[in-house]
Phi, psi and omega in degrees: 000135185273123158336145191289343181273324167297297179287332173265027103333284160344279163316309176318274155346321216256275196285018169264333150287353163271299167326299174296347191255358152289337174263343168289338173287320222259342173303302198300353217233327163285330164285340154290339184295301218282131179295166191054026165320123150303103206292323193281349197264353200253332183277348171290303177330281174311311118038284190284306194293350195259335192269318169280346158276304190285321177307328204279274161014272181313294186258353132341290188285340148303338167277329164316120172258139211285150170229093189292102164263000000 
């Protein structure tokens, strides 16, 4: 179990990483709007937004507390 100074570490972490990855939808999605999208700029993106759901994931399941059934 993480110390109260750890999980709210976590938590931070956790909605600073929600955040970019909320900010990363609205990028992939202007850059999809604009004609002469830059095709490598738009998979890099999604890439990132990919890294950051399992980054997102990954301390989720560290704020959870395991339930031994």
């Amino acid at each position: 179990m993480a110390t109260p100074e750890e999980e709210r570490e976590l938590r931070a972490e956790l909605a600073r990483l929600q955040q970019e990855h909320r900010d990363l939808d609205a990028a992939i999605a202007a850059l999809q709007a604009s004609p002469g999208a830059d095709i490598i700029q738009v998979q890099r993106l999604k890439k990132r937004k990919l890294y950051l759901r399992d980054r997102v994931t990954f301390i989720e399941d560290q704020l959870t507390p395991d339930i031994i059934a």
